[in-house]
C-alpha positions as CSV (number, residue, x, y, z in Angstrom):
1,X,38.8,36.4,-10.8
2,X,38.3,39.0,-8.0
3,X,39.4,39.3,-4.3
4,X,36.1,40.8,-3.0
5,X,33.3,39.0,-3.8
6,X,30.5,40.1,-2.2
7,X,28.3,37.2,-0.2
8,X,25.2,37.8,1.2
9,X,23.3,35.1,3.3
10,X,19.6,34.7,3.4
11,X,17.9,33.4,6.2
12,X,13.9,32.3,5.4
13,X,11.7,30.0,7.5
14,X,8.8,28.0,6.3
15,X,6.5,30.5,3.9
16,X,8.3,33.4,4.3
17,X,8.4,34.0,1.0
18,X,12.2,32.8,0.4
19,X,11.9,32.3,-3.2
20,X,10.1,35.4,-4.0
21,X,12.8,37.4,-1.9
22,X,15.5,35.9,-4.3
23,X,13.6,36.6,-7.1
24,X,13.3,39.9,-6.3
25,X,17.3,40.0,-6.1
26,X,17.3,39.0,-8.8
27,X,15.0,42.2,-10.0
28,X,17.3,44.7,-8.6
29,X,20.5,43.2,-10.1
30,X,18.0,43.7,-13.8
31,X,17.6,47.0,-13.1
32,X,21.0,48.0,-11.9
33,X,22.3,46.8,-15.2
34,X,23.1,43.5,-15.0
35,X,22.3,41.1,-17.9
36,X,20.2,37.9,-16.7
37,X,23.0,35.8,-18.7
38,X,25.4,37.2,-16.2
39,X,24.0,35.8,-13.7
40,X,23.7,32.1,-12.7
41,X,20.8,31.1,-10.4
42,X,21.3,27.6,-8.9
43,X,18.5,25.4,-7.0
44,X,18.8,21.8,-5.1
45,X,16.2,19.9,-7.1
46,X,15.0,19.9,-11.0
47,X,11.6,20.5,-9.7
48,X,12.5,23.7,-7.8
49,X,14.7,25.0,-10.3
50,X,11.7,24.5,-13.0
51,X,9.9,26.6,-10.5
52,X,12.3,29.2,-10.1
53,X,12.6,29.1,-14.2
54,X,8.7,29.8,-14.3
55,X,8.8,32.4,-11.8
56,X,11.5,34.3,-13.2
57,X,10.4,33.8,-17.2
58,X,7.3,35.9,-16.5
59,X,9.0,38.9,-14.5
60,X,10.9,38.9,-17.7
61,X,7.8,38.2,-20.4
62,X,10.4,35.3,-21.6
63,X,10.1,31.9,-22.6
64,X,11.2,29.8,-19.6
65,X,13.2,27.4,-21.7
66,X,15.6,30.5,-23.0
67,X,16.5,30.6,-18.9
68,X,17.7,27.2,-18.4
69,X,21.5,27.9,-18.6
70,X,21.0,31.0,-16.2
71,X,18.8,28.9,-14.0
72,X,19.3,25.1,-13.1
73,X,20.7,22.3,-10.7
74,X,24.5,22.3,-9.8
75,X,24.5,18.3,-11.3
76,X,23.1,20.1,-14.5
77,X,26.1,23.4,-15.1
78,X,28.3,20.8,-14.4
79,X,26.8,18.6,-17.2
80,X,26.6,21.6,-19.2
81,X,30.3,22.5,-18.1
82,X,32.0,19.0,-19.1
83,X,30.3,18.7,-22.2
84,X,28.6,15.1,-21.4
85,X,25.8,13.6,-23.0
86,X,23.2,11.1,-21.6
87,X,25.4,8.1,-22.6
88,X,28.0,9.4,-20.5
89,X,26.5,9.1,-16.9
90,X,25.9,6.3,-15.2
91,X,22.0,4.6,-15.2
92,X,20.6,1.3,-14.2
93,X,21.7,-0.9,-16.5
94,X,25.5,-0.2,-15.8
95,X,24.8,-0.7,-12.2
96,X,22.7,-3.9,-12.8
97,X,25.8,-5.3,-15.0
98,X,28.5,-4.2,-12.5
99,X,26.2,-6.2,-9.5
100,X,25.7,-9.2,-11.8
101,X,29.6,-9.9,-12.6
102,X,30.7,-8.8,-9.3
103,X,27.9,-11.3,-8.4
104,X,26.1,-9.1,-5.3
105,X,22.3,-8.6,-5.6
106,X,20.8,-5.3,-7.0
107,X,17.5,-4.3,-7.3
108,X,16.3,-1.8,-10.2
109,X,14.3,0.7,-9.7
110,X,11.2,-0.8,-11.0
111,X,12.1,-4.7,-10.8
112,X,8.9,-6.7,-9.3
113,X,6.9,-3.9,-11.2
114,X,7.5,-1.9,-8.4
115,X,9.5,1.4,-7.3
116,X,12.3,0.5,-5.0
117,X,11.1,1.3,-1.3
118,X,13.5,1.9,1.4
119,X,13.0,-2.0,3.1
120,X,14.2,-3.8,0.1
121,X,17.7,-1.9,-0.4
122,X,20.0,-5.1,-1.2
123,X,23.3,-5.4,-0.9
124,X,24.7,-4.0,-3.6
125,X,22.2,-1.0,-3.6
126,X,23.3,-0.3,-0.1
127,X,27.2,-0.4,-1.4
128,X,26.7,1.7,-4.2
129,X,24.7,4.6,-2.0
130,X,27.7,4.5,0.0
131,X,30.2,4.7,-2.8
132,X,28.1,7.7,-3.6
133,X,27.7,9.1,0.0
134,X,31.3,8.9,0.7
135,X,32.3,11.4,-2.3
136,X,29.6,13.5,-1.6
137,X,30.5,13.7,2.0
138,X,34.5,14.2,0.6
139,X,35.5,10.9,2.1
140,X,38.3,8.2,1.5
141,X,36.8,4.5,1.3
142,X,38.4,3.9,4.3
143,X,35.9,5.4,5.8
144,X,33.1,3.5,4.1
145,X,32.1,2.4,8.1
146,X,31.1,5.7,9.1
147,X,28.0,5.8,6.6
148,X,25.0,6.7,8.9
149,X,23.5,3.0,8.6
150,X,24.4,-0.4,10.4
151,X,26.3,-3.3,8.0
152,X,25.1,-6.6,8.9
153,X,28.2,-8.9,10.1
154,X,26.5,-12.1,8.5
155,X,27.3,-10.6,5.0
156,X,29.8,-7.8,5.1
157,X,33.2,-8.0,6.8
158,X,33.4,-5.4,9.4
159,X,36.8,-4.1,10.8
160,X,38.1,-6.6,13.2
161,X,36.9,-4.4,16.5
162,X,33.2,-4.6,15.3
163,X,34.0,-8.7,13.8
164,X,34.9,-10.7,16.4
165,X,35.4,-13.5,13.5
166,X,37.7,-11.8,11.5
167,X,41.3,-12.2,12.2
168,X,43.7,-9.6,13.8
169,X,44.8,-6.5,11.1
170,X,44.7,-3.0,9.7
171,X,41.4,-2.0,10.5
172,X,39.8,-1.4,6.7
173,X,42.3,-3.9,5.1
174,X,41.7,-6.7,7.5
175,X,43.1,-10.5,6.9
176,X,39.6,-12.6,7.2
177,X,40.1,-16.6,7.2
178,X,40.6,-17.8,3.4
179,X,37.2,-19.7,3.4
180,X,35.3,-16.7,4.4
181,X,33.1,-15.3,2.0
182,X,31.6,-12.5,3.4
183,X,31.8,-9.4,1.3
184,X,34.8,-6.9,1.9
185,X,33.1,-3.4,1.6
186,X,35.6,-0.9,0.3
187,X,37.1,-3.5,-2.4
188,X,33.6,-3.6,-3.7
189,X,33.8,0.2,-3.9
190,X,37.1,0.3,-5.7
191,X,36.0,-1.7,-8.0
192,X,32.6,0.0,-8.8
193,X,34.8,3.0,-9.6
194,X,37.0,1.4,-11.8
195,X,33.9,0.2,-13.9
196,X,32.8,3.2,-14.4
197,X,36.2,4.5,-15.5
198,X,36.6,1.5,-17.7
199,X,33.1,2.1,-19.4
200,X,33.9,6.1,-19.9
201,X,30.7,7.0,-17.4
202,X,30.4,9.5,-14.6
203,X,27.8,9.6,-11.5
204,X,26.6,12.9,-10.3
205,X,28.9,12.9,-7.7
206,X,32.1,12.4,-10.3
207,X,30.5,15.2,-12.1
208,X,30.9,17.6,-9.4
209,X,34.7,16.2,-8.8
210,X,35.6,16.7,-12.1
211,X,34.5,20.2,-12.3
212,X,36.1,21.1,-9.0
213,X,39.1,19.7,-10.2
214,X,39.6,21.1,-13.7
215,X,38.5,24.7,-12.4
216,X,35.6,24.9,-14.6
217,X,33.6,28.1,-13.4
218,X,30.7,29.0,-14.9
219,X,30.7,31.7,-17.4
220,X,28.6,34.7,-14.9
221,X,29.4,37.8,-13.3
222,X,26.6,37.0,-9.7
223,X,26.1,33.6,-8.8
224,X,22.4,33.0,-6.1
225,X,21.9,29.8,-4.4
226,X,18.7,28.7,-3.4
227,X,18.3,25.7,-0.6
228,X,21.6,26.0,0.4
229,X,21.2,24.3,3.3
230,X,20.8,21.1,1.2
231,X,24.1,21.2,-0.7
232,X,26.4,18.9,-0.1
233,X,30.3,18.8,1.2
234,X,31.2,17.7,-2.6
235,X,28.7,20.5,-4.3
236,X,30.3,23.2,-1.8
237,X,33.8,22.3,-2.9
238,X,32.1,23.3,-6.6
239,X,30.5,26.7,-5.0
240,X,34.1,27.8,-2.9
241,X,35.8,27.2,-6.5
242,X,32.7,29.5,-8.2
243,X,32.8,32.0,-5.7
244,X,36.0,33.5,-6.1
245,X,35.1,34.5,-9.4
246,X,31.9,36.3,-8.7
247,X,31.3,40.0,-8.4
248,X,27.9,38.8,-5.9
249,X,27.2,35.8,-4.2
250,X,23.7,35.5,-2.6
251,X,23.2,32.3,-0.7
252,X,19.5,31.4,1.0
253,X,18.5,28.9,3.1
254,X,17.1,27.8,6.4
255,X,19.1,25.5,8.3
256,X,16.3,24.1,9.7
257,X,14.9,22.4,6.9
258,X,17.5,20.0,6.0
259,X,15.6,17.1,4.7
260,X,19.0,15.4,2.5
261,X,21.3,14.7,5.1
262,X,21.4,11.3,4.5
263,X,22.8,12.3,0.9
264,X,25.6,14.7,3.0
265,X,24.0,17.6,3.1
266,X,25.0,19.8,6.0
267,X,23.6,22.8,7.5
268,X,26.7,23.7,9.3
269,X,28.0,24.6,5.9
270,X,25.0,27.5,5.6
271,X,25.7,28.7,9.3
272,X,29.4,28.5,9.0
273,X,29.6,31.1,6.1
274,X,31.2,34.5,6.5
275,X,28.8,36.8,4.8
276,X,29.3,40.5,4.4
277,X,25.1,40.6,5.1
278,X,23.0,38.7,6.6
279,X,19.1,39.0,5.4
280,X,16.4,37.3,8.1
281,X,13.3,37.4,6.5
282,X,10.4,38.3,9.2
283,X,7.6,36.9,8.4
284,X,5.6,33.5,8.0
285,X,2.8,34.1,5.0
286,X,1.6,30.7,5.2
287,X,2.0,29.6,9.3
288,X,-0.9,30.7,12.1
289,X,0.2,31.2,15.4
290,X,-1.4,27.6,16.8
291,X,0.6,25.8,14.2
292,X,3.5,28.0,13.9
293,X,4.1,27.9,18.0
294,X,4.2,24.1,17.8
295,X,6.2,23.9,15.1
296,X,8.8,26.3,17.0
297,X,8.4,23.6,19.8
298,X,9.5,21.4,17.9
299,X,12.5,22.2,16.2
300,X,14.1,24.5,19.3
301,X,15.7,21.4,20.5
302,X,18.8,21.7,17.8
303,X,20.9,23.5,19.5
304,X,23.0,24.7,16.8
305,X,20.2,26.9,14.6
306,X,20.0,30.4,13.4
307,X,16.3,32.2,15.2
308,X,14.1,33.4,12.9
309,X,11.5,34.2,15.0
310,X,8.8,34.5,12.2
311,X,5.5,36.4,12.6
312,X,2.6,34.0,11.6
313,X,0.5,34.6,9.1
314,X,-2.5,34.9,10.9
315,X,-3.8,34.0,15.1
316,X,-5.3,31.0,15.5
317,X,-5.4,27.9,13.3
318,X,-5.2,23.6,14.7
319,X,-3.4,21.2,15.6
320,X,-4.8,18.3,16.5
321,X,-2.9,15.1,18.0
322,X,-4.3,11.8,17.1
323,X,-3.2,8.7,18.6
324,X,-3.1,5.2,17.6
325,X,-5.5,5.8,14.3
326,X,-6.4,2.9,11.9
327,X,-5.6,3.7,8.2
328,X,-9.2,3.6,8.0
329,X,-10.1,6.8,10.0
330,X,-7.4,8.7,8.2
331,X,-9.0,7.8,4.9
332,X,-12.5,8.6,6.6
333,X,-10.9,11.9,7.9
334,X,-9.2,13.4,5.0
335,X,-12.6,12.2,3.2
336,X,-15.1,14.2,5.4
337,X,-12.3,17.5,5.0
338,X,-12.8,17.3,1.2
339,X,-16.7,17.4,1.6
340,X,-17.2,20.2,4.3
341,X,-15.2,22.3,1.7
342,X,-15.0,23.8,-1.8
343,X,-11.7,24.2,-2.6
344,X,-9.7,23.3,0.2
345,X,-6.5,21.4,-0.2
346,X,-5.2,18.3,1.8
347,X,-2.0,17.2,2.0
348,X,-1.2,13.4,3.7
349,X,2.4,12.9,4.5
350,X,4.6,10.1,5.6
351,X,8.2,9.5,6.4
352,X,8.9,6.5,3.8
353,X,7.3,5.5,0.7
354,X,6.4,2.0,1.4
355,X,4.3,3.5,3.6
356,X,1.7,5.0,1.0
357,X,0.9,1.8,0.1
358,X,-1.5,1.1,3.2
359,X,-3.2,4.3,2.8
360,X,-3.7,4.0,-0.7
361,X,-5.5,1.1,-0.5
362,X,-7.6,2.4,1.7
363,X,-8.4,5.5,-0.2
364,X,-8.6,4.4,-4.0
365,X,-12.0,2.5,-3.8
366,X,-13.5,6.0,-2.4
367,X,-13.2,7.5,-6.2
368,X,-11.3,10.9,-5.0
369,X,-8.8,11.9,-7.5
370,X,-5.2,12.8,-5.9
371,X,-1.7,13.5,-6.6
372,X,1.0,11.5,-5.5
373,X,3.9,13.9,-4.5
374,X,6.6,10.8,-4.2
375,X,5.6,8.1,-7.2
376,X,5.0,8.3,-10.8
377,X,3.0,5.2,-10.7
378,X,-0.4,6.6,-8.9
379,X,-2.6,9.3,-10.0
380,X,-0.6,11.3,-12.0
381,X,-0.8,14.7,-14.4
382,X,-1.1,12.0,-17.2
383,X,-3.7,9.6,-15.6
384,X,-5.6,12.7,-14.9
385,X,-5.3,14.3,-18.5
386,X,-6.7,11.3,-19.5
387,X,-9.8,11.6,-17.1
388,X,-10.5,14.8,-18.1
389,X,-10.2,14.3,-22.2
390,X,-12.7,11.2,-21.4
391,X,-14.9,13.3,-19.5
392,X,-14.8,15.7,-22.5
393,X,-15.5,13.9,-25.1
394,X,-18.2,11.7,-23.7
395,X,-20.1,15.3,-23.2
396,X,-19.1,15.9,-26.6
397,X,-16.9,18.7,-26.0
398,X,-13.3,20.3,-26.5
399,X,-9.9,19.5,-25.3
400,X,-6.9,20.4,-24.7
401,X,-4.4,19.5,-26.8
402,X,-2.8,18.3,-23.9
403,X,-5.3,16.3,-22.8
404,X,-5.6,15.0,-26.3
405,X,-1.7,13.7,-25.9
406,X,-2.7,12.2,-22.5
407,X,-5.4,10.6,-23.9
408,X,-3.2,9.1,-26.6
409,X,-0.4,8.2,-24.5
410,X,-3.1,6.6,-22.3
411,X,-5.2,4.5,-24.6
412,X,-4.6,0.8,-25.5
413,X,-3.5,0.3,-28.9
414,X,-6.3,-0.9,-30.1
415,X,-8.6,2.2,-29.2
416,X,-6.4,3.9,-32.6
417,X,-8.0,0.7,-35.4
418,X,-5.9,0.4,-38.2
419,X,-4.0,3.5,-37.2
420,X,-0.9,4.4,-35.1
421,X,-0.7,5.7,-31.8
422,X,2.1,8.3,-33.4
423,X,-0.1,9.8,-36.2
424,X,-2.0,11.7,-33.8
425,X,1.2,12.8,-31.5
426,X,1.8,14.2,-35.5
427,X,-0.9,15.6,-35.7
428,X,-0.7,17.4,-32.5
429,X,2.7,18.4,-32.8
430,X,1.4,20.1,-36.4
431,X,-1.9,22.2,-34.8
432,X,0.8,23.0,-32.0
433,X,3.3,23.9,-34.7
434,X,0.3,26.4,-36.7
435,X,-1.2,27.6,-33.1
436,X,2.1,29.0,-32.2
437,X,1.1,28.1,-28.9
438,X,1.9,25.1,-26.3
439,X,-0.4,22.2,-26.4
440,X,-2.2,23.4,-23.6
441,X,-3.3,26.9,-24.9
442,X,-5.0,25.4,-27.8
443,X,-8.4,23.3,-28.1
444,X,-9.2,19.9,-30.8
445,X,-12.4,18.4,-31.4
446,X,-14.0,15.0,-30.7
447,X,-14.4,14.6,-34.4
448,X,-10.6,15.2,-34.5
449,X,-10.0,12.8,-31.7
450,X,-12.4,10.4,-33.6
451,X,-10.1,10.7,-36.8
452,X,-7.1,9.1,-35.3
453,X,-8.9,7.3,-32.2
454,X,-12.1,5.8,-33.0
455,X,-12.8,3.4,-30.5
456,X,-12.4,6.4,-27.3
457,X,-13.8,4.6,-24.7
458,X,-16.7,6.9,-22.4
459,X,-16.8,7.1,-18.8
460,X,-18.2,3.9,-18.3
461,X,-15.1,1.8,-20.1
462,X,-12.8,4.6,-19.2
463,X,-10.2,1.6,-16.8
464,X,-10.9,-1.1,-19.5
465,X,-9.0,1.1,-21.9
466,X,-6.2,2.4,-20.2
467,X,-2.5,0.7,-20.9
468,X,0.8,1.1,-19.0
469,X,-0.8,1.6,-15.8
470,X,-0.7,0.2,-12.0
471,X,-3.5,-1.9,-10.2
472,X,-4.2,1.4,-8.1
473,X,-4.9,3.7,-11.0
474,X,-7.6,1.2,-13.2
475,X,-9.3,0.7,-9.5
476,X,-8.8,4.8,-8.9
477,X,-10.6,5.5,-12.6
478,X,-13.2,2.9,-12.2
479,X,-14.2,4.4,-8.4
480,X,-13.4,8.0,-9.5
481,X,-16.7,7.3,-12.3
482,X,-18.8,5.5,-10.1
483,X,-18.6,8.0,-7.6
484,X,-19.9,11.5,-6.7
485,X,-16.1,13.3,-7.0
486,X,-16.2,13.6,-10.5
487,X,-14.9,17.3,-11.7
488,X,-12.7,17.4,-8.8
489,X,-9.0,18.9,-9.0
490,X,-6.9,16.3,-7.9
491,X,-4.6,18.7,-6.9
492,X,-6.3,19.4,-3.9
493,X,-5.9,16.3,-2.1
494,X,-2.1,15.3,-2.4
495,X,-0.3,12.1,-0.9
496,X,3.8,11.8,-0.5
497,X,6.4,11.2,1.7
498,X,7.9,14.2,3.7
499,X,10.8,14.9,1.4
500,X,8.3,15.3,-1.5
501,X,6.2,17.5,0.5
502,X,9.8,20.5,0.5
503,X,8.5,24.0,-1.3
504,X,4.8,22.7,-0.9
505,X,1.5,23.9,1.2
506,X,-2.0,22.9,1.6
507,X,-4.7,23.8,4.0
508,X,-4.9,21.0,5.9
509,X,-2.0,18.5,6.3
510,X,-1.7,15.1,8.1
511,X,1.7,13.9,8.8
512,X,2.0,10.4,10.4
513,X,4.7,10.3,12.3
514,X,5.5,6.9,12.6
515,X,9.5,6.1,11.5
516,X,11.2,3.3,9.8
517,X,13.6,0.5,10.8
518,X,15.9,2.1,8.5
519,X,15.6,5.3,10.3
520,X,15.5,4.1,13.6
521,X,18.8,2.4,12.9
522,X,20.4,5.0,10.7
523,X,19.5,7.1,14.6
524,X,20.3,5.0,16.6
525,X,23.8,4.3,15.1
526,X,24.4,8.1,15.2
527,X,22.4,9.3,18.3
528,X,24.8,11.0,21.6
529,X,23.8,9.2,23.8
530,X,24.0,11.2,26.6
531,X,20.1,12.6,25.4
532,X,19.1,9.5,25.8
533,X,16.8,8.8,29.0
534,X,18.3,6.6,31.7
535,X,18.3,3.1,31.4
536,X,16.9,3.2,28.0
537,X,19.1,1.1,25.0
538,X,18.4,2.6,22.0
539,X,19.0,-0.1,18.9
540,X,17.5,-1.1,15.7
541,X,14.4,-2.5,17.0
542,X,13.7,0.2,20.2
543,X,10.4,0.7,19.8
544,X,8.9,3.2,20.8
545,X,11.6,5.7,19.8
546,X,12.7,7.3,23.3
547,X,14.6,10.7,20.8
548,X,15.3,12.2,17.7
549,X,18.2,12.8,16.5
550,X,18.6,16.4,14.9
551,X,18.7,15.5,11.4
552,X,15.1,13.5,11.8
553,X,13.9,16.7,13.8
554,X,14.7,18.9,10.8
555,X,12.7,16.3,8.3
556,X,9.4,16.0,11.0
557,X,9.5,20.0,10.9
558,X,9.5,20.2,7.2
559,X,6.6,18.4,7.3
560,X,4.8,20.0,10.0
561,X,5.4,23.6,8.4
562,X,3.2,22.8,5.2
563,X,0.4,23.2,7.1
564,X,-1.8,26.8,6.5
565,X,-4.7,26.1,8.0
566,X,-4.5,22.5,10.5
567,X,-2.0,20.4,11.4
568,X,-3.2,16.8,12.5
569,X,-0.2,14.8,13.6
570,X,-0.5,11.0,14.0
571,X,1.0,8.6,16.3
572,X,0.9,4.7,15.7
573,X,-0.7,4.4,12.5
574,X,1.4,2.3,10.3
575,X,1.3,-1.6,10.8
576,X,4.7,-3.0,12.1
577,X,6.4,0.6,12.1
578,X,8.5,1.9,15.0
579,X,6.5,4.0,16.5
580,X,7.3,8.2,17.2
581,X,5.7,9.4,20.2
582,X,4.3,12.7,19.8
583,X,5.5,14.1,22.9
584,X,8.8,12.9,21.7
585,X,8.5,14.6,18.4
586,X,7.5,17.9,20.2
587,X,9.3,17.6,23.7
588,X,11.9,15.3,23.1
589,X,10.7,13.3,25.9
590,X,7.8,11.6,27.5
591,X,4.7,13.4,29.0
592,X,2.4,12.6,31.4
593,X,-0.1,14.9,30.0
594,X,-3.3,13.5,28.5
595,X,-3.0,14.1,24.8
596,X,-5.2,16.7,24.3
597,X,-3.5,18.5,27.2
598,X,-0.2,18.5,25.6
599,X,-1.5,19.5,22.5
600,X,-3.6,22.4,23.8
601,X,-0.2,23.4,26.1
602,X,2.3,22.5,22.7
603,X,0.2,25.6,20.8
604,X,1.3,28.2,23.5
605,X,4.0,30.5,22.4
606,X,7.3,29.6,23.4
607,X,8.4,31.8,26.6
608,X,11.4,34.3,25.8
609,X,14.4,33.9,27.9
610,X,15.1,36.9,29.3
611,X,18.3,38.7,28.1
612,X,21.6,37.9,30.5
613,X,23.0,41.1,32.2
């Protein structure tokens, strides 16, 4: 353990290269010695940390899997650290049991045949989160009130200040009438956690607890953090107990892309660090000035935030302000963007899931082949393997290997005859084993495909043959071959909520800026209320929103920032949503300005206050 760890904290705004400047870190740590198992590089997400694992694997011509010790999530060193297995941690089906005896509705993740979307949390969903939330956050349960979220007093019992029908004592302990049988919050919680005691298994959050708590630091010499602005109070107790122990510490961030405070994160634990240097990276390689100005606009009404005052990548770029759309002419939009272009990339982004669903069905019958950023259950990397190895063969060509396994996973059972789906994953997994090489890096047959497969449909029964699928993918295949997109990357157009959108860029990006009732309450339980305009009562159902609270700021300028080329913000669009007023979103207030006014005037730069003598 040393006494002078050295910490340095870097600063880096939307596209200014961030990643690469930790990488690079990284580099000079290699060359000054350092061995890459000394040192522990540690992102938010699996996603980014694959990323990071990719990145870093070919600066060193080395496998990326030989990196995942030295490079992962905080959840995974500490499943590493306590020597747990997948048995050990808590899934679905111990919550579902828990629910069921305690006899409070849950919902699974995919019960109805759906994913879970933000307006059917039940119950018991919404006490678990906040088991969860309070550990994270380093909370006792008799806090379980303060969660950023309104209980309803029909169903929960509510301390006796906020329950006007419960009966007089301690606050989080109160004594309710013997015949009421509304649920008591923080005896649900205790008992959650005994379960998992009972039944030997840990949640992410005990994880992090555990490791804190036995001292378990990993085995490194310099420890880098990347998103730090997204850890939470629980996952810094982890770092402050790492960082003692390090020789370097390099933390890197930007405070102003906080997109998981509703799972604790905190950006006051990035700007509150006592760094021996401080790194501010200058420039923005993917923002022009149009977009990059209003983007500034936006977020300069936190006023806790470390400047960054980026260069853009370029003058000029658009922003365009669109009001009161139909689902329709976003679909007809992002459809004529595709066309004028060759290889342009979209990117469609809204603030909750559930609201895909309108666009989608909007967009699937017009045969364009996309990615969903947010749910496995649309156009994925497998529904799209299997286009292609369709495509293929039917021209009587090569694939992948990989496509081959897509195509296998893909394909009903009886496309394979008398045959199993497995012998050709066998058969794969030999070629792959004699190529040396990945799946994709390596090329079979149709006669090959034939061998294992022969009833592979063509193009024209491509839908009728795939298995394990949603509505919206057959009706995607069946429009994608009875269309003119064929051959198209679907890559370049890309759908998802806002959070999915974090570490991501396209040329031209849509963001609808319509909120939830979720949000709006999760706000309006939270918001000073001092910001508020006069005489306006913000509540669950205000609508339209009259502020944004600084968390929702920080998640609207994520989005905004994706953009390279055009930014086309949306106002009104989703059916029954509370509406965000884009003069709100940039202003923070209403304008009087016609629309296209204020959007002209919102990509000025900002004026520079002039230094106080």
């Amino acid at each position: 353990m040393t006494d002078d760890t050295h910490l340095t904290r870097l600063f880096g705004g939307p596209g200014s290269g961030k990643t690469t400047a930790l990488l690079d870190r990284v580099d000079e740590m290699l060359d000054d010695g350092v061995d890459v198992r000394d040192i522990l590089v540690v992102s938010y997400t699996r996603a980014a940390a694959a990323e990071i694992r990719e990145r870093l694997a070919e600066r060193l011509d080395r496998s990326p899997k030989s990196l995942k010790g030295n490079v992962s999530t905080m959840h995974a060193k500490a499943y590493e650290l306590l020597d747990l297995s997948r048995g050990d941690v808590v899934g679905e089906d111990e919550k579902k049991e828990f629910c069921s005896e305690y006899g409070i509705e849950f919902e699974g993740e995919y019960d109805s045949n759906r994913r879970r979307s933000s307006r059917s949390t039940t119950i018991g969903n919404k006490i678990l989160a906040t088991s969860e939330w309070l550990q994270r956050t380093r909370r006792d349960v008799a806090d379980w009130y303060d969660v950023p979220f309104q209980w309803d007093v029909e169903e929960v019992r509510l301390p006796p200040e906020e329950d006007p029908n419960s009966q007089t004592g301690n606050k989080y302990t109160p004594t309710w009438p013997s015949d009421d049988d509304r649920i008591d919050v923080p005896e649900v919680i205790r008992a959650w956690r005994a379960y998992k005691g009972e039944h030997g298994v840990v949640g992410f959050a005990d994880m992090l607890e555990r490791v804190t708590q036995r001292s378990l630091v990993p085995n490194v010499d310099h420890l880098v953090i990347d998103e730090f602005q997204d850890i939470t109070t629980l996952q810094h107790d982890a770092y402050e107990e790492w960082r003692p122990h390090m020789e370097s510490v390099l933390i890197a961030g930007d405070d102003d892309q906080v997109v998981y405070a509703w799972q604790g994160a905190d950006p006051a634990l990035l700007l509150e660090a006592d760094p021996d240097d401080d790194v501010i990276l200058p420039n923005s390689y993917r923002l022009p000035s149009n977009v990059l100005n209003v983007v500034n606009r936006e977020i300069r009404h936190i006023d806790e935030r470390q400047e960054k005052d980026l260069n853009p990548r370029k003058e000029g770029g658009t922003v365009e302000g669109i009001r009161s759309p139909s689902m329709f002419d976003l679909t007809r939009n992002v459809r004529d963007t595709i066309e004028a272009t060759e290889d342009e990339t979209v990117m469609v982004l809204f603030r909750a899931r559930y609201q895909l669903f309108q666009f989608m069905e909007e967009f699937t019958s017009m045969g364009i082949p996309y990615t969903s950023l947010t749910d496995i259950r649309m156009w994925t990397d497998r529904l799209e393997g299997y286009v292609r190895a369709v495509e293929k063969k039917t021209d009587e060509g090569h694939m992948t290997g990989l496509e081959a396994r897509r195509l296998a996973e893909m394909l009903a059972d009886s496309a394979f005859g008398t045959k199993e789906r497995d012998d050709l994953f066998d058969a794969l997994d030999e070629l792959k084993e004699q190529n040396n090489a990945r799946l994709e890096d390596f090329e079979v047959s149709p006669d090959f495909i034939e061998e294992y497969a022969p009833f592979t449909p063509g193009v024209a029964g491509a839908s009728d043959m795939l298995t394990r699928t949603s509505n919206f993918q057959e009706r995607s295949v069946d429009a994608y071959f009875d269309g003119p997109y064929q051959g198209m990357d679907a890559d370049r157009v890309r759908v998802g909520t806002i959070h999915s959108a974090k570490g991501r860029e396209a040329d031209h990006v849509f963001v609808c800026t319509d909120l939830t009732e979720k949000v709006v309450e999760q706000m309006a339980a939270s918001v000073d209320r001092d910001r508020l305009p006069e005489a306006v009562e913000f509540e669950k159902g205000t609508d339209p929103v009259p502020v944004l609270t600084d968390n929702e700021r920080r998640v609207f300028y994520v989005g905004m920032s994706r953009a390279r080329e055009r930014l086309v913000l949306m106002e009104n669009l989703i059916d029954g949503a509370p509406t965000l007023p884009l003069d709100v979103l940039i202003d923070n207030e209403p304008s009087e300005l016609p629309l296209v006014e204020f959007i002209e005037q919102a990509q000025e730069p900002l004026e520079v206050a002039e230094p106080a003598d």
